[in-house]
N, C-alpha and C positions, 0 to 999 in steps of 0.2 A: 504494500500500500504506500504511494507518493506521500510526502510530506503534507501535502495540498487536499489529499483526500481524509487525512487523516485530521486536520483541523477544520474542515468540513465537517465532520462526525463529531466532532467534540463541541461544536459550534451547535449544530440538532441535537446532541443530549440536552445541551442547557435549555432549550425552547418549550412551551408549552405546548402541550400537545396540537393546540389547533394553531400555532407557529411555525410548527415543526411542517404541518401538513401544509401549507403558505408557502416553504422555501420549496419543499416537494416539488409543487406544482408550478414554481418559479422555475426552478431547474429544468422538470421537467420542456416548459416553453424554452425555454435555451438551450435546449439540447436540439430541437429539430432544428433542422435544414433552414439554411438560410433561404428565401423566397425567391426561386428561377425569377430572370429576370421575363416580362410580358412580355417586351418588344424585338424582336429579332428584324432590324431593319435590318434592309438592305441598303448598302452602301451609295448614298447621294437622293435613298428613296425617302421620301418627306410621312410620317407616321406622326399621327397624334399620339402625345403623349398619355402615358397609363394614368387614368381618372382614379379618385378615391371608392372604394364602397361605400356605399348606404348602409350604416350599420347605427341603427337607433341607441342611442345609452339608457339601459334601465336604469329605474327610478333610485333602485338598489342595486349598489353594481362592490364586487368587492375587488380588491386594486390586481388582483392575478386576474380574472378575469377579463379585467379592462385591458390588459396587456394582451392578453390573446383577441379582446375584439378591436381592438387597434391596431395587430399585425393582420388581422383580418382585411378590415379596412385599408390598407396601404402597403398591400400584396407586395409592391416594389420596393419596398425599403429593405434595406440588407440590417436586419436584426443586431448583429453584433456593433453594429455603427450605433445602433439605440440603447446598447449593453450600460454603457455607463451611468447615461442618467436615469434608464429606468430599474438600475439597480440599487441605484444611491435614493432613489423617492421609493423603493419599495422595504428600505433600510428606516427612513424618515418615519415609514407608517407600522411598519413591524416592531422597529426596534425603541423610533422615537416616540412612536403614539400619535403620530398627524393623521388626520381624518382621512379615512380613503374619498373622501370626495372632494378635499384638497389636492390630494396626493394623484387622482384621479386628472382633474382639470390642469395640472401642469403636464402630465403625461399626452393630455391632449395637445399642449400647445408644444412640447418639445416635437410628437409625433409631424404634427402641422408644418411645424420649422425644417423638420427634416425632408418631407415634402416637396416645400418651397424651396431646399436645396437643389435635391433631384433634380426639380426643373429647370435648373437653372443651368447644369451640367448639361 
């Protein structure tokens, strides 16, 4: 077992049970596949660019959750480029106690920002 795994594990014992299951399924989304890219132009051929999904935010949404309907939504974002700050705000609401509906609406707007990047490439 790496160093890295093994302060992982020692990071989940400490957590309460329903914390524990939070980094689970944190992990779990960051272990899949980065999102194929949608556009496969062809070179000098003019393609619009890949739009957002329609993906409504419930009323109650809890912050792993919203991470997967936000990769939903922006199919084209390369996840690990979103690693940082949506591991640092999902640190803020597990660890720090920030509202997942705070922690939520920044995630939307880093998501957004990343977007407006995309496009701009």
């Amino acid at each position: 077992m790496t160093p890295q795994q093994q302060q992982l594990l020692a990071y989940l014992d400490k957590l309460s049970a329903s914390d524990a299951a939070t980094l689970v399924r944190f992990a779990a989304f960051l272990a899949q596949d980065a999102a194929a890219s949608l556009v496969n132009a062809t070179p000098g051929a003019a393609t619009e660019p890949p739009q957002p999904r329609v993906i409504p935010r419930p009323e109650t949404e809890r912050v792993v959750d919203a991470i997967k309907r936000l990769a939903e939504t922006y199919p084209m974002l390369d996840k690990k480029k979103l690693l940082n700050q949506t591991s640092g705000l999902v640190a803020e609401h597990v660890m720090g106690g920030k509202s997942a509906r705070l922690v939520i609406d920044e995630m939307e707007i880093a998501f957004r920002r990343a977007y407006d990047h995309f496009l701009t490439q």
